[in-house]
N, C-alpha and C positions, 0 to 999 in steps of 0.2 A: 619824810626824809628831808635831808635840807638839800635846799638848790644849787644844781649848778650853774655857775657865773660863765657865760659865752657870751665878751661884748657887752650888749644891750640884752642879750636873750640869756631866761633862765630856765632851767631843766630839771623838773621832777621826775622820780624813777620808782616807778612800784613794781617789783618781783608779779605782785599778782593782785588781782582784784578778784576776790569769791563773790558768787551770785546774790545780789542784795546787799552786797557792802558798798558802802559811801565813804568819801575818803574828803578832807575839806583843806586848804589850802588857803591861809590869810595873810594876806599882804595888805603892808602898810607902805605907801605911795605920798613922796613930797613933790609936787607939782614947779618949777622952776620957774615957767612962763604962763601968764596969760592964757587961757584960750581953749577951745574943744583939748577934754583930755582922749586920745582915740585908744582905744586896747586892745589887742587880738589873740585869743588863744587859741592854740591849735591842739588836737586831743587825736594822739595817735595809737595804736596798738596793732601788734603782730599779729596776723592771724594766719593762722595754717591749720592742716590735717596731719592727725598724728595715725597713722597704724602700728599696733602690736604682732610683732611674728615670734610666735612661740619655738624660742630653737633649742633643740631636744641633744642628747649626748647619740651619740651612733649607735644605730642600733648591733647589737650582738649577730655574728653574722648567721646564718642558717645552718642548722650541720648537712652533711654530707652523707649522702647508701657506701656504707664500705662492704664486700662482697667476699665470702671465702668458700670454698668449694673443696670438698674433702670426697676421695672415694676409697671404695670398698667392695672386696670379691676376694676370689682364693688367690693364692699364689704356687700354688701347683694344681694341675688336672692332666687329666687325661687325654689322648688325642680322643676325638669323638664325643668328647663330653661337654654338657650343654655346662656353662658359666653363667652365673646370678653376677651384675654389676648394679652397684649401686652407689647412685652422684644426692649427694648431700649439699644445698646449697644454703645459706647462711647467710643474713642481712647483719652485720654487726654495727652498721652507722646507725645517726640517730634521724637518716630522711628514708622517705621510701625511694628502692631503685626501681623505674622503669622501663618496662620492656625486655624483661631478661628473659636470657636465650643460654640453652646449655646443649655443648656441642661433643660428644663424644666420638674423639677415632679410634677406632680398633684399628689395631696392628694386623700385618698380614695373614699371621698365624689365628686371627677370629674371625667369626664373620659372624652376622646378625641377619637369621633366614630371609626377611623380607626387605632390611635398610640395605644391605651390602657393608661395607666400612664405616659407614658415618651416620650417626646417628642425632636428630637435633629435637630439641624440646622446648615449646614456646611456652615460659609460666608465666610472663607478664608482670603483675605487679609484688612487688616484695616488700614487704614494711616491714619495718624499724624492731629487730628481735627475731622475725620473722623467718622456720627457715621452710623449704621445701624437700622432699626426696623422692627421688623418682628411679625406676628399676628397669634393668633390660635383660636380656639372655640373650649371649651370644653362644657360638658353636665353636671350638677346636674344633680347626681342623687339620694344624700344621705341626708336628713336633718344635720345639727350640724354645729360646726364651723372648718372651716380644715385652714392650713396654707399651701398655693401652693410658694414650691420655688423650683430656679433655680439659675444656677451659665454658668459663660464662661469662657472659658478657651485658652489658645492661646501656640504655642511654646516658649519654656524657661521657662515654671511652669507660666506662667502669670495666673491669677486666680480671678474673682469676685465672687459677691453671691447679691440676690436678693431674698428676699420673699414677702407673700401679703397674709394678714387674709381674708378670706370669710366667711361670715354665710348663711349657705343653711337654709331655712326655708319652711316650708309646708303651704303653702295657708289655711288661715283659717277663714272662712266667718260664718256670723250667721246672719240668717232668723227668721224674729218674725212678726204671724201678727196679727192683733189685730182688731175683731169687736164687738159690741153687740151681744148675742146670741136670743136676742127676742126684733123683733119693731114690730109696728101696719103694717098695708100693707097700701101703697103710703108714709110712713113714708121715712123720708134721713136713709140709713147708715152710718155712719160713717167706714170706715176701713184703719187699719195706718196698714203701711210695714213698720218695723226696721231691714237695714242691716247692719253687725257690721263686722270691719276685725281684727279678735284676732290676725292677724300674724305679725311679726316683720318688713315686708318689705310693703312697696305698692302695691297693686297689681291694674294692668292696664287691663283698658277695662272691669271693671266687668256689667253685663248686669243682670238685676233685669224684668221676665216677669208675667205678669197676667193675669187671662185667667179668663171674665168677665163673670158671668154666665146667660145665657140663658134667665131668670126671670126678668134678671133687664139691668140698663143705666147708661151711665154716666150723671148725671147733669152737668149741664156746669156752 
């Protein structure tokens, strides 16, 4: 490259020297005066340390345990009658949630023979699609209508809720029977049984018995 003129000093500039390259440099010099010609070069270069840091775009964040909790059982029974509950629990994110805990209260109107009101269930871990179900029986034991609910919960405040109306009702059957009070004797009786269920639910297995008296037959 050509020199630069500084004064009396000149300055070559090379971008770069590769290993085993030689570079030559010819000057033609007219002497003015007499006498020792004295010459001085000086041969400098930069040196440093380079490092490489590989920088990467952001990673995608992680997904998250999303948690839903759905229940199921009747919505009418019986006073006295045992109730099937049952808690559905659902991982819909795409992490595992840990440490879930699902907590059922029954309402005043149940009870659970040996929890009392509150019933809790340690399942731990839940993955990604993942769901669990789990079952209890509680007992009617109070007429009305109660609302039994429940919620799960997992680490990091993960949190659902679930509830479920029940009407407790009291069996209510009505007997009516109905004969002639005066026939001629070998005359037919007539007698109607009307049974009625005043109550709000079905009630199963009802059994109607008569106890035929001693005087008389059935005709066929």
């Amino acid at each position: 490259p050509p020199a630069e003129h500084r004064d009396s000093l000149l300055v070559w500039r090379f971008d770069q020297l590769r290993p085993g390259e030689v570079r030559e440099i010819v000057l033609q010099l007219r002497p003015s005066t007499a006498g020792p010609l004295r010459q001085c070069v000086r041969l400098r270069y930069e040196h440093g340390v380079c490092v490489e840091t590989d920088v990467q775009a952001p990673a995608k964040p992680v997904g998250q345990a999303q948690l839903e909790l759905a229940k199921e059982g009747p919505t009418q029974v019986l006073s006295g009658a045992s109730v099937l509950v049952r808690l559905t629990v659902r991982n819909r994110g795409q992490a595992p949630a840990e440490d879930v805990v699902v907590v059922d209260e029954l309402p005043e109107g149940l009870e659970h023979a040996d929890a009392g009101q509150r019933l809790t269930f340690f399942l731990g871990q839940l993955a990604p699609g993942q769901q669990r179900i789990v079952e209890c029986r509680a007992l009617a034991r109070r007429p009305g209508q109660w609302t039994n609910r429940a919620h799960v919960q997992a680490r990091g405040g993960l949190l659902a809720f679930a509830s479920q109306t029940i009407t407790v009702s009291e069996p209510k059957l009505a007997l009516h029977l109905e004969a002639p009070a005066q026939v001629p004797v070998g005359n037919t009786v007539t007698v109607r049984l009307t049974i009625s269920n005043a109550s709000q639910v079905p009630l199963p297995q009802v059994r109607v018995s008569y106890h035929l008296p001693d005087a008389a037959s059935v005709v066929e």
